[in-house]
Biopython code that builds the backbone (N, CA, C, O; Angstrom):
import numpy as np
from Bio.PDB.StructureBuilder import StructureBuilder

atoms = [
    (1, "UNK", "N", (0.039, -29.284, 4.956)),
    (1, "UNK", "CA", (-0.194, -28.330, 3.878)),
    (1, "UNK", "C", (-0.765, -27.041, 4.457)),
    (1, "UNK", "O", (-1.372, -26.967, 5.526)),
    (2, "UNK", "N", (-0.563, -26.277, 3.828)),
    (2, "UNK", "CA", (-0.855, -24.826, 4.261)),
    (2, "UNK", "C", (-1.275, -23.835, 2.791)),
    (2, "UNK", "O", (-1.307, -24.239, 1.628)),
    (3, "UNK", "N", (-1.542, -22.568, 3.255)),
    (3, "UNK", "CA", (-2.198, -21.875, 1.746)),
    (3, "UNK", "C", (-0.652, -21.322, 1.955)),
    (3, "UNK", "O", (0.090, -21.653, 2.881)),
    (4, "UNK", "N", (-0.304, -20.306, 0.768)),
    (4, "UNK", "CA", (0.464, -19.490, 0.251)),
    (4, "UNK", "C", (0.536, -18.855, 1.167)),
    (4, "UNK", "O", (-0.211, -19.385, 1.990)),
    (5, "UNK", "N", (1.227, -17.533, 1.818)),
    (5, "UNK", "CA", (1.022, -16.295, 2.669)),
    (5, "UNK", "C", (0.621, -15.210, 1.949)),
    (5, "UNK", "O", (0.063, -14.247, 2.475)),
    (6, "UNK", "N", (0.918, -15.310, 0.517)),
    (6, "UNK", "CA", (1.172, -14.056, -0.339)),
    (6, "UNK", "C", (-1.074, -13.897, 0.104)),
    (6, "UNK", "O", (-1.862, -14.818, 0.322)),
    (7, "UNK", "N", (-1.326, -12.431, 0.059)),
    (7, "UNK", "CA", (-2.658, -11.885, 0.557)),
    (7, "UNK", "C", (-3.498, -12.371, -0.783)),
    (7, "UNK", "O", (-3.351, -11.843, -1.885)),
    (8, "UNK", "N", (-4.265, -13.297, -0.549)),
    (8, "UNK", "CA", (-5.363, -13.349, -1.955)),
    (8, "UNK", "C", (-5.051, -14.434, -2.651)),
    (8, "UNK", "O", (-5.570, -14.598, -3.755)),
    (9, "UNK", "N", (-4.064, -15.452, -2.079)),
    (9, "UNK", "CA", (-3.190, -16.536, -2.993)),
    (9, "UNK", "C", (-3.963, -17.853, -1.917)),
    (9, "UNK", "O", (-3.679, -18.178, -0.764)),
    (10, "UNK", "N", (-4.869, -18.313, -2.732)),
    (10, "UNK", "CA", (-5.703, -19.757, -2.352)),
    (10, "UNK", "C", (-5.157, -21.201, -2.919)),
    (10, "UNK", "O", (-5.795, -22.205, -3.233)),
    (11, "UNK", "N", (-3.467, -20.887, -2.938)),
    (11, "UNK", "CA", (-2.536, -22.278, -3.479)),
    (11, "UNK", "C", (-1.907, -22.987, -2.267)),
    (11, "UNK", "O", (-1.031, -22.615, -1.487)),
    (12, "UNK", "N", (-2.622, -24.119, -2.349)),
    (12, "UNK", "CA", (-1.536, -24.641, -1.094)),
    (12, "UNK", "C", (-0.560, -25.563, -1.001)),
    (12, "UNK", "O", (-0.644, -26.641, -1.589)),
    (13, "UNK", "N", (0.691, -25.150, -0.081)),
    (13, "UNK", "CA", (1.953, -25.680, -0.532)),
    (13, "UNK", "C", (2.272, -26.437, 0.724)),
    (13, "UNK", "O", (1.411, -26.571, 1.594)),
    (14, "UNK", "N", (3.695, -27.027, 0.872)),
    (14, "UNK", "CA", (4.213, -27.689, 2.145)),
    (14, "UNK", "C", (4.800, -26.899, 2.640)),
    (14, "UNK", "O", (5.037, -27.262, 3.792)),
    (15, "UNK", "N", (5.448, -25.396, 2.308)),
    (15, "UNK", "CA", (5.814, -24.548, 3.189)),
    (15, "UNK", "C", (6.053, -23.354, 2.427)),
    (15, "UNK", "O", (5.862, -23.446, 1.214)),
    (16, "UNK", "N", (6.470, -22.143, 2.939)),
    (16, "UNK", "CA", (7.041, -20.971, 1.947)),
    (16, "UNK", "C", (5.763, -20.814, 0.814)),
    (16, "UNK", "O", (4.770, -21.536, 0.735)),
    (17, "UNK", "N", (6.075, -19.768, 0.061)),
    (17, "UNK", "CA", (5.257, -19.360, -1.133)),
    (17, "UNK", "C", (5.219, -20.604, -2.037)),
    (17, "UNK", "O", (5.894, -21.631, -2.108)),
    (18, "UNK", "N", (3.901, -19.980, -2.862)),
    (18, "UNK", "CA", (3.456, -21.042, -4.090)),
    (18, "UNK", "C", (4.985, -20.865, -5.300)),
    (18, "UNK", "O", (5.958, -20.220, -4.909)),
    (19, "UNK", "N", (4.983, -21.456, -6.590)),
    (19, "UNK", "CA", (5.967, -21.423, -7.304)),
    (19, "UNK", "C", (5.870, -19.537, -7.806)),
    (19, "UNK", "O", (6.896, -18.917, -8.086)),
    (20, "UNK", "N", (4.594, -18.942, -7.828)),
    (20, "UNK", "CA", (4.046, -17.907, -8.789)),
    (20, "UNK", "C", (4.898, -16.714, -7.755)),
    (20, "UNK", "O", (5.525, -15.720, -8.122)),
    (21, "UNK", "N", (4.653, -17.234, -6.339)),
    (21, "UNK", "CA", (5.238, -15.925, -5.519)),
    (21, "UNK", "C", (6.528, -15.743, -5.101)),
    (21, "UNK", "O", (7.125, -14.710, -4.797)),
    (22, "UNK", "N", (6.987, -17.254, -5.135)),
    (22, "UNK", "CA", (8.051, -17.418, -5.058)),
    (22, "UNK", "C", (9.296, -17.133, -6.397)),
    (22, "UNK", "O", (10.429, -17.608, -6.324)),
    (23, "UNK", "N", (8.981, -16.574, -7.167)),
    (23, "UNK", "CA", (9.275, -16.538, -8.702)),
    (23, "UNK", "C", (9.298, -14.407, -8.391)),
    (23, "UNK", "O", (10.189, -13.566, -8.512)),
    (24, "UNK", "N", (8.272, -14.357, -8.100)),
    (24, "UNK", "CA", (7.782, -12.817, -7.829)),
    (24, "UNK", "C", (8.782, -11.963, -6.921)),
    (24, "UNK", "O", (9.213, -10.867, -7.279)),
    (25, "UNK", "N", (9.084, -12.531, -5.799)),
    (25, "UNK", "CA", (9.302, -12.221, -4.718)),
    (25, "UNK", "C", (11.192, -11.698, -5.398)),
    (25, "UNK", "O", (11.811, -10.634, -5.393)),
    (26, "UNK", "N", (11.502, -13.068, -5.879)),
    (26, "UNK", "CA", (12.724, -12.676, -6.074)),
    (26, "UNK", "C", (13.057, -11.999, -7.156)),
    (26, "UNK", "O", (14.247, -11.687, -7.199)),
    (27, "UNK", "N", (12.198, -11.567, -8.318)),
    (27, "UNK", "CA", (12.746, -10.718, -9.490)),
    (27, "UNK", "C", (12.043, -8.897, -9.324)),
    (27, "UNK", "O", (12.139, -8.021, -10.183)),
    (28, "UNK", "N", (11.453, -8.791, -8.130)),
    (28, "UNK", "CA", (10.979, -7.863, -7.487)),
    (28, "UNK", "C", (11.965, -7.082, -6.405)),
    (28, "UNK", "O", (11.697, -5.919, -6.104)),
    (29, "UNK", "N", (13.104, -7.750, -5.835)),
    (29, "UNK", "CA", (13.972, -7.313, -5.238)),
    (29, "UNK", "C", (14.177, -6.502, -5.402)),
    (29, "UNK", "O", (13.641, -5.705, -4.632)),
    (30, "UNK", "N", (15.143, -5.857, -6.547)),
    (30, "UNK", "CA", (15.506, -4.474, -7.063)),
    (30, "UNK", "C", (14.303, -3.466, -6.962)),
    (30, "UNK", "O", (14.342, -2.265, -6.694)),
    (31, "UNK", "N", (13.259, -4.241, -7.239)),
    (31, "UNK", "CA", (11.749, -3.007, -7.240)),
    (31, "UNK", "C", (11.769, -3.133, -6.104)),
    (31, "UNK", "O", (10.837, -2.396, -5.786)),
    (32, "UNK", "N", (12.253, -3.642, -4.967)),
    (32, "UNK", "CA", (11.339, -3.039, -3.669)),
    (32, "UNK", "C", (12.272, -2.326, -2.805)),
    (32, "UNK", "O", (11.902, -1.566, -1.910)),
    (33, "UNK", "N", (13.749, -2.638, -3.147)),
    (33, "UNK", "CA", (14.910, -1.554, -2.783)),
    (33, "UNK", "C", (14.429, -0.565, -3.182)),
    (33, "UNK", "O", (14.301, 0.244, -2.263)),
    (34, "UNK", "N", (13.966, -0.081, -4.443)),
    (34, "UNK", "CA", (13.910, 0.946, -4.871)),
    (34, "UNK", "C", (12.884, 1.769, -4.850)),
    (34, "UNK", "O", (13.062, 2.877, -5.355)),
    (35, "UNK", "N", (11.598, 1.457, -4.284)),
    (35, "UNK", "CA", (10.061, 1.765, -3.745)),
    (35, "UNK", "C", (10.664, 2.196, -2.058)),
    (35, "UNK", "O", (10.223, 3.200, -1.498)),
    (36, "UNK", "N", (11.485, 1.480, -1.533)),
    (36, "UNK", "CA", (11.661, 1.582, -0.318)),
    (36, "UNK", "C", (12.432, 2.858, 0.206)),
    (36, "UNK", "O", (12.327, 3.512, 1.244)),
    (37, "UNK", "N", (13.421, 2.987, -1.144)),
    (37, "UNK", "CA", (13.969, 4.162, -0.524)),
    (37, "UNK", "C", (13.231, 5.618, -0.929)),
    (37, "UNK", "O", (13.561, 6.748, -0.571)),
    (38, "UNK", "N", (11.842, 5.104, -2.015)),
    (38, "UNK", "CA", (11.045, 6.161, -2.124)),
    (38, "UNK", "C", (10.512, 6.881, -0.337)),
    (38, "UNK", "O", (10.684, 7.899, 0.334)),
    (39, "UNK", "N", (9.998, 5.916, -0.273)),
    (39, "UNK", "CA", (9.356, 5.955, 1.450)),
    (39, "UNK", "C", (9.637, 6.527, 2.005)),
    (39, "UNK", "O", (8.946, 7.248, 2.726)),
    (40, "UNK", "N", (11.852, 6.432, 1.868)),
    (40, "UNK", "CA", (12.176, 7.254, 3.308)),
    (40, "UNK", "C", (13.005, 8.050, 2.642)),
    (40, "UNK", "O", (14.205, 8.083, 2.914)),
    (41, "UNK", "N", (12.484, 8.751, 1.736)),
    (41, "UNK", "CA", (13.142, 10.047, 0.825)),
    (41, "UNK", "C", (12.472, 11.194, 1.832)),
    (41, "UNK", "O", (11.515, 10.954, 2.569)),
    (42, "UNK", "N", (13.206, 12.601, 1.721)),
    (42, "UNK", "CA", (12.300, 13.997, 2.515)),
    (42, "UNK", "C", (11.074, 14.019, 1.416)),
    (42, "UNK", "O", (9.934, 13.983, 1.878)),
    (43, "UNK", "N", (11.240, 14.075, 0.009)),
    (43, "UNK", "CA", (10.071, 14.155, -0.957)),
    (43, "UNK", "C", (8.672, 13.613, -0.350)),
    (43, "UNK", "O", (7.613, 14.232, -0.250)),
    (44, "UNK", "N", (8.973, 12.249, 0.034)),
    (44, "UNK", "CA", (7.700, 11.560, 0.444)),
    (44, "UNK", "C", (7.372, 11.668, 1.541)),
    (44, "UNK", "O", (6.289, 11.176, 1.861)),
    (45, "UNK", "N", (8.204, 12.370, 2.557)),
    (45, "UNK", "CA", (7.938, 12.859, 4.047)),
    (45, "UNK", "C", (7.537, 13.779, 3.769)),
    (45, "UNK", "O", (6.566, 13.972, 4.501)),
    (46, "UNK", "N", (7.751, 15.105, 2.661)),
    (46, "UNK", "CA", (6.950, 16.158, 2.615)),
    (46, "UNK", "C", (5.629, 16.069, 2.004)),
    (46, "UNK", "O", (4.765, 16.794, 2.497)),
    (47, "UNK", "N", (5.310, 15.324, 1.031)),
    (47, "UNK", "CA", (4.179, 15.027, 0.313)),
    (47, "UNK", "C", (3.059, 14.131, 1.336)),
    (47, "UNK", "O", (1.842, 14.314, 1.307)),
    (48, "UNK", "N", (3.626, 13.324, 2.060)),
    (48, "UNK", "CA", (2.836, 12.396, 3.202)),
    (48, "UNK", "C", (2.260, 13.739, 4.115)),
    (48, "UNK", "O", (1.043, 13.797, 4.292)),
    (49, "UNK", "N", (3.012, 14.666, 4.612)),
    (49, "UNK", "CA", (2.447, 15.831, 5.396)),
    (49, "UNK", "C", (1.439, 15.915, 4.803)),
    (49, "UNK", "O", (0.400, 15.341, 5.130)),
    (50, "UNK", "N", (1.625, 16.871, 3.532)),
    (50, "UNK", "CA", (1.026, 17.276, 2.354)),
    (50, "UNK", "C", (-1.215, 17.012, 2.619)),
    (50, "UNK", "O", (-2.201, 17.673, 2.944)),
    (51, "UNK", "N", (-0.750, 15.291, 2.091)),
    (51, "UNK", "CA", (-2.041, 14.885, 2.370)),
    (51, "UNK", "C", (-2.452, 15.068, 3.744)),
    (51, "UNK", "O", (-3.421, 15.790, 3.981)),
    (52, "UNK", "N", (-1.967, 14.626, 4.456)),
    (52, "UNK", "CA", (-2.789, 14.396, 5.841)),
    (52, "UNK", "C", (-3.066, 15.751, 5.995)),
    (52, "UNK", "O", (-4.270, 15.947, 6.158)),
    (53, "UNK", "N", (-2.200, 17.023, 6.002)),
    (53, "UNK", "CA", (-2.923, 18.240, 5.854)),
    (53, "UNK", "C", (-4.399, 18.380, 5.205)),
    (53, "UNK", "O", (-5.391, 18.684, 5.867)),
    (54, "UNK", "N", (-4.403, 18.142, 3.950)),
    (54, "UNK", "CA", (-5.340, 18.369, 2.851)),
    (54, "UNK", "C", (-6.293, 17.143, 3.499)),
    (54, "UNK", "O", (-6.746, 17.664, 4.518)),
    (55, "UNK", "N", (-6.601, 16.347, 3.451)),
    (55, "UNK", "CA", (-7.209, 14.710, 4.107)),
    (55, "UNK", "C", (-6.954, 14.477, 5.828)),
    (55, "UNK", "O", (-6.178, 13.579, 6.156)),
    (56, "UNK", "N", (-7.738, 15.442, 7.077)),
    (56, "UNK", "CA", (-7.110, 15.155, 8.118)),
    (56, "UNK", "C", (-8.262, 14.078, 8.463)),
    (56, "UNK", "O", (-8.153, 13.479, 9.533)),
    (57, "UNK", "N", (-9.176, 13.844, 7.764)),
    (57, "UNK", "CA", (-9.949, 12.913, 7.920)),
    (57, "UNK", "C", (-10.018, 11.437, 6.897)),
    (57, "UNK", "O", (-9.972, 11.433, 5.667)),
    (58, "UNK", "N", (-10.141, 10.216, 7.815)),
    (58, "UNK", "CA", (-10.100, 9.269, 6.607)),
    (58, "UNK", "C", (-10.851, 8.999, 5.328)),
    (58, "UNK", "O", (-11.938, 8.421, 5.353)),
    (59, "UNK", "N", (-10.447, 9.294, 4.527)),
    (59, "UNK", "CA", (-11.688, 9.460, 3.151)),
    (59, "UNK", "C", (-12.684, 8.119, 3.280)),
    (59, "UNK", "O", (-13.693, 8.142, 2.576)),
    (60, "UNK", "N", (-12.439, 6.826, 4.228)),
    (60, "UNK", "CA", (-13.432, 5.546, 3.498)),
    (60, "UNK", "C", (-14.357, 5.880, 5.180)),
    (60, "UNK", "O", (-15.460, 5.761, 5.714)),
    (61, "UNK", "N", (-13.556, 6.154, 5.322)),
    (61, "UNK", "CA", (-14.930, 6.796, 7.038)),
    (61, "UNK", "C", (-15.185, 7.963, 6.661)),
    (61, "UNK", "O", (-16.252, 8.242, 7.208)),
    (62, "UNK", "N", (-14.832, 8.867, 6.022)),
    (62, "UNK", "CA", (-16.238, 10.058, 5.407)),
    (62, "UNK", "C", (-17.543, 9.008, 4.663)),
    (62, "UNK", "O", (-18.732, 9.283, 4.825)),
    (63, "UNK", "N", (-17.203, 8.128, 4.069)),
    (63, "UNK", "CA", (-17.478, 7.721, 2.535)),
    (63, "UNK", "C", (-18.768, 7.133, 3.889)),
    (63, "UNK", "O", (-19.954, 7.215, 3.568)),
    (64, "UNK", "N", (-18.498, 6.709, 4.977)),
    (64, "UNK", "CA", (-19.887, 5.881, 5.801)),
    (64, "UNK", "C", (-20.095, 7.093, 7.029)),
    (64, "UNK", "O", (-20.484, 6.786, 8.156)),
    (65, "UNK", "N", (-19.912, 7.906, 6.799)),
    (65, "UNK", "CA", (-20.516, 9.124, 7.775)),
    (65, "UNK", "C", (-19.712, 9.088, 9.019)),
    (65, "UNK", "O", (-20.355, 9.476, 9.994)),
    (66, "UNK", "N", (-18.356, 8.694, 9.293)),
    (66, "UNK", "CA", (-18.117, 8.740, 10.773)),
    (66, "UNK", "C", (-16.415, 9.744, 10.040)),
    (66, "UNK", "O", (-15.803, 9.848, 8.977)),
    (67, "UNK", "N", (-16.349, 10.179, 11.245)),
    (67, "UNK", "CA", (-14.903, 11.182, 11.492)),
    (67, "UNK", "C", (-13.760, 10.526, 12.306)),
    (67, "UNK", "O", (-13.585, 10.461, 13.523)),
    (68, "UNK", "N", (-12.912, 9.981, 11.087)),
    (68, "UNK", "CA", (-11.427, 9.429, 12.256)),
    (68, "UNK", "C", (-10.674, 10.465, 11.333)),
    (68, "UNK", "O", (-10.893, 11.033, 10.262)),
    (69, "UNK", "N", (-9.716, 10.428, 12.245)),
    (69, "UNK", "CA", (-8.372, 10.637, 11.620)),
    (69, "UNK", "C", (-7.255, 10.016, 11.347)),
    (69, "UNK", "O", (-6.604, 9.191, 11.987)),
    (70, "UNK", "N", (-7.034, 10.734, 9.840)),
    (70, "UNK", "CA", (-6.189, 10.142, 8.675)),
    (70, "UNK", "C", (-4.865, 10.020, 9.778)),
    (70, "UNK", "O", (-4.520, 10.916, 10.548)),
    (71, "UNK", "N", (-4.116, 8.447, 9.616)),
    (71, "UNK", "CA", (-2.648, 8.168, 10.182)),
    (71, "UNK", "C", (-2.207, 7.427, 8.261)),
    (71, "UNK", "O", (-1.588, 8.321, 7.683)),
    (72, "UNK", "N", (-2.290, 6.819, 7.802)),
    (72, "UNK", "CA", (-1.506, 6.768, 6.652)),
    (72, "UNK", "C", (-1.747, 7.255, 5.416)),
    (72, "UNK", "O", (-2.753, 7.919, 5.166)),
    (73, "UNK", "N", (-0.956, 6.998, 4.657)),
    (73, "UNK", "CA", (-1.414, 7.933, 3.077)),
    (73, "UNK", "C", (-1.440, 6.782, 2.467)),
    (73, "UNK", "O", (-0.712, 5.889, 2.900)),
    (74, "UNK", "N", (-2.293, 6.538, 1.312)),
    (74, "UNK", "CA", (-2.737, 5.768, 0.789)),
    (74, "UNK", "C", (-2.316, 5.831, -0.657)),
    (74, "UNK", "O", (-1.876, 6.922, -1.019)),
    (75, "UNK", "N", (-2.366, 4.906, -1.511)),
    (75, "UNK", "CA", (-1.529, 5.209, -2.898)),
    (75, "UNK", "C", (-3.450, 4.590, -4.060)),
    (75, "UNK", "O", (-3.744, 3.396, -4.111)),
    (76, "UNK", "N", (-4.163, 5.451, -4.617)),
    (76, "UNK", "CA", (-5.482, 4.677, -4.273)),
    (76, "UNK", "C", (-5.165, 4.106, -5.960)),
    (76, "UNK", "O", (-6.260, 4.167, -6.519)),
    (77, "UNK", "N", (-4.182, 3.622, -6.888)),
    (77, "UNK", "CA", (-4.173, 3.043, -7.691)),
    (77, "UNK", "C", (-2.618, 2.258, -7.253)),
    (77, "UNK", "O", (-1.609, 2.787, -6.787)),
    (78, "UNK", "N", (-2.847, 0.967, -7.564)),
    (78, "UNK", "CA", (-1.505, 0.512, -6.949)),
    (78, "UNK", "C", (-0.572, 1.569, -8.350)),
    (78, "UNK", "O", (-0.993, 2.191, -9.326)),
    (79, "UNK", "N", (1.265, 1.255, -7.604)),
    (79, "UNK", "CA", (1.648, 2.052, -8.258)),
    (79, "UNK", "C", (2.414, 1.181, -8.939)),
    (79, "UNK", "O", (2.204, 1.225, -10.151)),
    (80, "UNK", "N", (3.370, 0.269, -8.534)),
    (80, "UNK", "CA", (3.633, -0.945, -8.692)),
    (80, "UNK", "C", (5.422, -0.704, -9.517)),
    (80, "UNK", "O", (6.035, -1.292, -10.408)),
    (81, "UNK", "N", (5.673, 0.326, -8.730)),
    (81, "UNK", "CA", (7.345, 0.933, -8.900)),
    (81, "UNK", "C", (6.732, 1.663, -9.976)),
    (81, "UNK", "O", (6.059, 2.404, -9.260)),
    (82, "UNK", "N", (6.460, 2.006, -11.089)),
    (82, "UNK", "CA", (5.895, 3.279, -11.756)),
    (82, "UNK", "C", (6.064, 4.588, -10.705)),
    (82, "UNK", "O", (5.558, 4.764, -9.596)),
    (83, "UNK", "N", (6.903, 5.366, -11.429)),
    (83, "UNK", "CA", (7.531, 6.655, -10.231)),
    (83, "UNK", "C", (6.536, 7.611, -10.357)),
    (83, "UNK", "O", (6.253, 8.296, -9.374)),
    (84, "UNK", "N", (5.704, 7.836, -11.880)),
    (84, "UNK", "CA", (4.829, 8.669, -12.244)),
    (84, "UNK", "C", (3.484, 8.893, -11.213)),
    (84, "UNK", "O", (2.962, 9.966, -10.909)),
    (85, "UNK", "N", (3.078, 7.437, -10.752)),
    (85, "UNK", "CA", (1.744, 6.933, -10.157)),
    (85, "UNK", "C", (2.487, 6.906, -8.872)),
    (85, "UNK", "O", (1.810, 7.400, -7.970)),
    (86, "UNK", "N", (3.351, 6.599, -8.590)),
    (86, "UNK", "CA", (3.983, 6.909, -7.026)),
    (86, "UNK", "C", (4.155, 8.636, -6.675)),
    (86, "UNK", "O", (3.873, 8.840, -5.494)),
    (87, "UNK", "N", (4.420, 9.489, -7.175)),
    (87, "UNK", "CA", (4.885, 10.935, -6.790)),
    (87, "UNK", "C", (3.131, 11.584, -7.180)),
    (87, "UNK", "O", (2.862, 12.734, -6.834)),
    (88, "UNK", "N", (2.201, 10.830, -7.809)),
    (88, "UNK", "CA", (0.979, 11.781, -8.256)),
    (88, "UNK", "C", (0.355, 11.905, -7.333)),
    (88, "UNK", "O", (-0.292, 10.954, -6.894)),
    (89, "UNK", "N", (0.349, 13.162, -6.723)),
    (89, "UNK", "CA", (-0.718, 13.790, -5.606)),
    (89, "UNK", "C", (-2.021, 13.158, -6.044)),
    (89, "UNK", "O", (-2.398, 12.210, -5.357)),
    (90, "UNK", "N", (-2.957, 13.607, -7.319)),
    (90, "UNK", "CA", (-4.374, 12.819, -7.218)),
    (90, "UNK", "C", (-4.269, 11.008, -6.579)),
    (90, "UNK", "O", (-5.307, 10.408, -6.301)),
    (91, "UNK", "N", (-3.385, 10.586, -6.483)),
    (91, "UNK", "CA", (-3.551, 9.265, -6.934)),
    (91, "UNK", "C", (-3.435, 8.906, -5.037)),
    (91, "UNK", "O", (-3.384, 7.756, -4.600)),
    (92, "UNK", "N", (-3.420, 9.814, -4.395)),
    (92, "UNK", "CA", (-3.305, 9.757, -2.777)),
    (92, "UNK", "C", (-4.453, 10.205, -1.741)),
    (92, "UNK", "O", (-5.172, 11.204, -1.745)),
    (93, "UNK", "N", (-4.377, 9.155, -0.881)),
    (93, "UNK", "CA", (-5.411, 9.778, -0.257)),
    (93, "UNK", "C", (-5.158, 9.276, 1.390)),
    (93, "UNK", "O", (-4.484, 8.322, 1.778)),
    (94, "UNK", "N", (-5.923, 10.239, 2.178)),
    (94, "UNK", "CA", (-5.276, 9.768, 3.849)),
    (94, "UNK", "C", (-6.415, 8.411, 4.499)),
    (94, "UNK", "O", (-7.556, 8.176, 4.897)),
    (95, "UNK", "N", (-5.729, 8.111, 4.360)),
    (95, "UNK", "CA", (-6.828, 6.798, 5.417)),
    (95, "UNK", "C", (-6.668, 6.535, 6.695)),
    (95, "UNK", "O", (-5.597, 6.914, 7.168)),
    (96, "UNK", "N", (-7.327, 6.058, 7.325)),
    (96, "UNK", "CA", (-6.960, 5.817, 9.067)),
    (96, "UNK", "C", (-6.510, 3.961, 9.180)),
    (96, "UNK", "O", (-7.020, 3.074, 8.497)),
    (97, "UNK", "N", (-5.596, 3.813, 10.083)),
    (97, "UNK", "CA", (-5.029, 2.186, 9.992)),
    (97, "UNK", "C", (-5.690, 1.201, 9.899)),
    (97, "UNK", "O", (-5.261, 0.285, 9.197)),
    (98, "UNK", "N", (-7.209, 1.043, 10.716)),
    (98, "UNK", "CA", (-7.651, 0.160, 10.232)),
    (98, "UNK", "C", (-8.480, -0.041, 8.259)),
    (98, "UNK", "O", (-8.976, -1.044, 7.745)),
    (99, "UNK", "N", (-8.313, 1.216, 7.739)),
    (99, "UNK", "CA", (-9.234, 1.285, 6.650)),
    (99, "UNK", "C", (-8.203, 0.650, 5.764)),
    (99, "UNK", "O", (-8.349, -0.306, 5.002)),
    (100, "UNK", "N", (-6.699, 1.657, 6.111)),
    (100, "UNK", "CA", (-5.726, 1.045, 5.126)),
    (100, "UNK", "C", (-4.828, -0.672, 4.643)),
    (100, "UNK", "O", (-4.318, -1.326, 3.733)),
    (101, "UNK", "N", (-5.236, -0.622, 6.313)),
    (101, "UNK", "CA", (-5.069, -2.358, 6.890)),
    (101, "UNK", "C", (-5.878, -3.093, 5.805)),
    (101, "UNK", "O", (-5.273, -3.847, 5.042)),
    (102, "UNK", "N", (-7.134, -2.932, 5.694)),
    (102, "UNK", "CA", (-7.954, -3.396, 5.141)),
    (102, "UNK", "C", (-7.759, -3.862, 3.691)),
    (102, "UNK", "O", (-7.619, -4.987, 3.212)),
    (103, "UNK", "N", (-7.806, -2.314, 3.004)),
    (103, "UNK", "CA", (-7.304, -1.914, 1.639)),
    (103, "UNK", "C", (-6.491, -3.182, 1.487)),
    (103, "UNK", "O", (-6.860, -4.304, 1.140)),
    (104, "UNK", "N", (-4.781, -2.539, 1.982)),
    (104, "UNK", "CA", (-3.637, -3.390, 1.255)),
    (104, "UNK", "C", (-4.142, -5.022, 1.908)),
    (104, "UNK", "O", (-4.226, -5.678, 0.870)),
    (105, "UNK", "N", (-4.414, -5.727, 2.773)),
    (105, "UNK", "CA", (-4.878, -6.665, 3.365)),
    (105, "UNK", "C", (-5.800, -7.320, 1.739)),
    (105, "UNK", "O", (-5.159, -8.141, 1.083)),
    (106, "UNK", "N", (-6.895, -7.010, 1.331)),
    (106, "UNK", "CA", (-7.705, -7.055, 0.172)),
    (106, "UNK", "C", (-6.580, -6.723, -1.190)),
    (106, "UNK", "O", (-7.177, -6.989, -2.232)),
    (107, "UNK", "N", (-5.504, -6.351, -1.401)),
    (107, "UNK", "CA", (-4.360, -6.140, -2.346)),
    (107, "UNK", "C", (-5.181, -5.348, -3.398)),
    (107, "UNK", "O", (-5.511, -5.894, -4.451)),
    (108, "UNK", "N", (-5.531, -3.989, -3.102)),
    (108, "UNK", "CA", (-6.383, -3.110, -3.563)),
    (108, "UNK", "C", (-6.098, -2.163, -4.419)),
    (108, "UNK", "O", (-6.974, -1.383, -4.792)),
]
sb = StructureBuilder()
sb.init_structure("model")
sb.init_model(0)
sb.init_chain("A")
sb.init_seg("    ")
for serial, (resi, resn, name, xyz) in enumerate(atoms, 1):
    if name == "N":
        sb.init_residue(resn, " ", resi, " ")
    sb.init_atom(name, np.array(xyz, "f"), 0.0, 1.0, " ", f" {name:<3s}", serial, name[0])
structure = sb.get_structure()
């Protein structure tokens, strides 16, 4: 027996996802084709500049007094295929890899 893989899922199965993620995973397909080709649109290559311009520092290492620099952009309300909450500049912020690691790691 083993836990789930899905991040935050304390169900344990004999292999692969629990029934809940496994249910998820596949009626999410179409949503993640379609989040994915948000990603590698020029829009989101220009807007990803965008922040790290505006944010060259990681906002959760300002937040404890130290200075890294921002490598990903951060989405700080999930968006969850909602295009509105995906394209909203407020809703972004630059983080550095281990902060963001963290974040989505915690399913934040």
């Amino acid at each position: 027996m083993q836990f789930c893989p899905e991040p935050g899922c304390n169900v344990l199965v004999m292999r692969g996802r629990c029934d809940a993620h496994t249910r998820n995973n596949r009626n999410t397909q179409p949503y993640a084709a379609i989040v994915h080709r948000w990603y590698c649109s020029k829009r989101w290559q220009d807007l990803r500049e965008s922040v790290i311009r505006t944010d060259p520092f990681c906002r959760a290492c300002l937040a404890r007094g130290r200075h890294t620099l921002t490598v990903d952009v951060d989405h700080i309300r999930k968006h969850g295929g909602d295009p509105d909450l995906f394209w909203d500049r407020d809703n972004l912020q630059g983080l550095c890899k281990p902060c963001h690691s963290r974040k989505t790691t915690r399913n934040e």
